[in-house]
C-alpha positions as CSV (number, residue, x, y, z in Angstrom):
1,X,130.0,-182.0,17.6
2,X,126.9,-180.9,15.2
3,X,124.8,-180.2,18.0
4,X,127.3,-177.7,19.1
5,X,127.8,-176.1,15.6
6,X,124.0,-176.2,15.1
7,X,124.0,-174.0,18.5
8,X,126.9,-172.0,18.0
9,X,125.0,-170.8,14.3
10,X,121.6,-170.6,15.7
11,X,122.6,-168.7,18.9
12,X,124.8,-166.3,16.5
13,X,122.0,-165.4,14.1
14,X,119.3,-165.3,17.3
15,X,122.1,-162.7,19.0
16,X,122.3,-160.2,15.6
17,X,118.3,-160.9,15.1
18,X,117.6,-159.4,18.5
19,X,120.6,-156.6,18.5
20,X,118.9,-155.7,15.1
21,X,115.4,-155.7,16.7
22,X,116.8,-153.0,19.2
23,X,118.4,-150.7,16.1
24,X,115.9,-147.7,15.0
25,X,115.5,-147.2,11.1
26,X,117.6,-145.0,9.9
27,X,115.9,-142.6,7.2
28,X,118.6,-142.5,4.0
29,X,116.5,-139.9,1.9
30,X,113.3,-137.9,2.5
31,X,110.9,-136.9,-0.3
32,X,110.0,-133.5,-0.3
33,X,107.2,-131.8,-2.0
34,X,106.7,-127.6,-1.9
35,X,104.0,-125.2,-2.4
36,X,100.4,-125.4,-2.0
37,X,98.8,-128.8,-1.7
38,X,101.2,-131.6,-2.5
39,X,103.6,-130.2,-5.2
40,X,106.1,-129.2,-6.9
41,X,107.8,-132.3,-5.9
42,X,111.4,-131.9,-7.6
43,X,112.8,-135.3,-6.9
44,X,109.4,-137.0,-7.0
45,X,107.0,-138.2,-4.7
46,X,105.0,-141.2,-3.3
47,X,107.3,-144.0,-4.7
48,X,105.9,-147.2,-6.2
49,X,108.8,-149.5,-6.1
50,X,112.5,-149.8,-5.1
51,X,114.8,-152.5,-6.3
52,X,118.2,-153.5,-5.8
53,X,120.6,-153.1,-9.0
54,X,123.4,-155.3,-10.5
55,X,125.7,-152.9,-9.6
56,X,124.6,-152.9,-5.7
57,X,122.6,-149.5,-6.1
58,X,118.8,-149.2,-5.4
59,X,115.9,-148.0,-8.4
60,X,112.8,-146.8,-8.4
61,X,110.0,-144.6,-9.5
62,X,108.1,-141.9,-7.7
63,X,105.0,-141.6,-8.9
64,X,104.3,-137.8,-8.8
65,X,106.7,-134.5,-10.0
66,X,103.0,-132.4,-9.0
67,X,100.0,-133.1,-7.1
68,X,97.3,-130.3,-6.9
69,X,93.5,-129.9,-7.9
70,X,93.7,-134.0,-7.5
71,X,95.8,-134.4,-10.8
72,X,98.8,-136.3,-10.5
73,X,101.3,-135.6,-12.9
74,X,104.7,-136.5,-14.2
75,X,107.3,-139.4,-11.9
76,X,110.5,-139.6,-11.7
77,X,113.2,-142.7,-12.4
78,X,115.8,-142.6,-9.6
79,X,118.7,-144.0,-8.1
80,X,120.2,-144.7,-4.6
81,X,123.4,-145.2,-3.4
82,X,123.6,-147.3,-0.6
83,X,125.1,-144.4,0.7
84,X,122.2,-142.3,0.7
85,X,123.0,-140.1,-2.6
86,X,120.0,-139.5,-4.9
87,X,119.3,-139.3,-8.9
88,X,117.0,-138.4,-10.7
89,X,117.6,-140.3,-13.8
90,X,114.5,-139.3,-15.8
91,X,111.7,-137.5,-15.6
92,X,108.5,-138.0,-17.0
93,X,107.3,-134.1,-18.5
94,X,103.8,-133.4,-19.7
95,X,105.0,-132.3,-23.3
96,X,103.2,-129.4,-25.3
97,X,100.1,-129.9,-25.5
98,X,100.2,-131.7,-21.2
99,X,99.0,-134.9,-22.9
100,X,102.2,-136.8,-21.6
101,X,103.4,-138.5,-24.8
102,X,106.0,-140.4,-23.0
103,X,104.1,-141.6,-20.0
104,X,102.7,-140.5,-16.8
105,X,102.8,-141.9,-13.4
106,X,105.4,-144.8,-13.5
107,X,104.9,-147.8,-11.6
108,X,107.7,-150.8,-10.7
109,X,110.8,-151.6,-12.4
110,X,112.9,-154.4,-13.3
111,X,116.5,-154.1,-14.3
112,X,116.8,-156.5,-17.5
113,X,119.8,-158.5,-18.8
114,X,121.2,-155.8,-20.6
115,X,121.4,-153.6,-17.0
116,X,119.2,-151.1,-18.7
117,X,115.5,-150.5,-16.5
118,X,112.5,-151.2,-17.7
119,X,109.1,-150.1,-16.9
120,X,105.8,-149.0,-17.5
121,X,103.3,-146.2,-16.6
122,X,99.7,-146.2,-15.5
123,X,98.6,-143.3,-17.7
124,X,100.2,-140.4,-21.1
125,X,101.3,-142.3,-24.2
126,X,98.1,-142.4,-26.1
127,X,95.0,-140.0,-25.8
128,X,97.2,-138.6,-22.5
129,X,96.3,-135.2,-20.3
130,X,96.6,-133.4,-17.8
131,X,95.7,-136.2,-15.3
132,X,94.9,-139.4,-14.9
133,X,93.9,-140.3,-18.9
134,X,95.7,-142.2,-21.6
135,X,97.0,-145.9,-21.8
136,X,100.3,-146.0,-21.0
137,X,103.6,-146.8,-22.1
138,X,106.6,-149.1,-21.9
139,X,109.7,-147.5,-21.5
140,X,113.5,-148.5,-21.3
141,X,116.0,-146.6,-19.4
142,X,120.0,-146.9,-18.5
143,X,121.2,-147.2,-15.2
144,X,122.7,-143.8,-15.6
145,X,119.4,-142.4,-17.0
146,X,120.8,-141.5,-20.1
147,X,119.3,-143.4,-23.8
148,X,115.2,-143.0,-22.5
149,X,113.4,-144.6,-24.9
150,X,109.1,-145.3,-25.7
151,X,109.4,-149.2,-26.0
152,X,106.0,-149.7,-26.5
153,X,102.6,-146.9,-26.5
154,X,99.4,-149.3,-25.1
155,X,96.4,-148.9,-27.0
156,X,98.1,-148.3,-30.3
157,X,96.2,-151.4,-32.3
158,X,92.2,-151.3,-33.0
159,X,90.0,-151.8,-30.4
160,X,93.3,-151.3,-27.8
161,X,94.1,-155.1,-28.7
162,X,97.4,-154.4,-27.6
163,X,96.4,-153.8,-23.9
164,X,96.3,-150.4,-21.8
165,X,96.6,-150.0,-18.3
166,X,99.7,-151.9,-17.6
167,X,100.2,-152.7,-13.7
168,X,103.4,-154.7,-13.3
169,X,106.4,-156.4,-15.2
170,X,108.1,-159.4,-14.5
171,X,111.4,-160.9,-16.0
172,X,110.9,-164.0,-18.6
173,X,113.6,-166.6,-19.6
């Protein structure tokens, strides 16, 4: 009787492997940058990461709000339905002087134990620009992309003892 069970299960999940093989993608949202070159980019562009949610919804970051001359600006923080609707829950703004004070070009998120996102960006915070300078930030976000907050600026001890550059995060005990 377990050899038939063992079949029946592995002939099930070979069946919706190969009706799955035979499905086409289906696209659920398309970035979309205007103008000349690569930007404005309203909803963002060139995503770094995607994650599933607590709350069954997807998160990410797209790394660019504007692309021209080379300099990438801004990123987004969005959300997905699995559904397909979009949100922008924050985006990342080069302040008054373009230096990016609270980050520029986010990278991959985590959702923490408090459902709020977390993440960092490559470049702004510290000695930021219009481009690619500065040392990044650490930044903490609600699922509804309200409460945006600086966590931590990189680079702000002597000698950038505190780090700069941050690539990834990853979820301790």
């Amino acid at each position: 009787m377990k050899e038939k069970f063992v079949l029946a299960v592995f002939f099930a999940l070979f069946a919706s492997l190969a009706h799955a093989g035979n499905s086409a993608p289906v696209p659920v949202y398309t970035f979309i940058c205007n103008g000349s070159g690569l930007g404005p980019c309203p909803n963002g562009g060139r995503t770094d990461s995607l994650i599933l949610g607590s709350d069954g919804n997807f998160y990410g970051a797209a790394q660019i709000t504007t692309w021209e001359t080379s300099l990438v600006t801004g990123g987004n923080v969005f959300s997905l339905t699995p559904a397909g609707k979009f949100t922008v829950l924050h985006t990342f703004t080069p302040g008054v002087n373009k230096n990016f004070p609270d980050g520029d070009l986010p990278g991959a998120l985590i959702e923490g134990p408090d459902g709020n996102l977390y993440g960092e960006t490559i470049y702004g915070g510290i000695d930021g620009c219009d481009g690619d300078c500065g040392y990044g930030v650490l930044f903490r976000v609600s699922r509804t992309g309200t409460g945006f907050q600086l966590v931590h600026k990189f680079c702000s001890q002597t000698d950038c003892s505190d780090g700069n550059g941050p690539s990834a995060m990853v979820l301790g005990n």
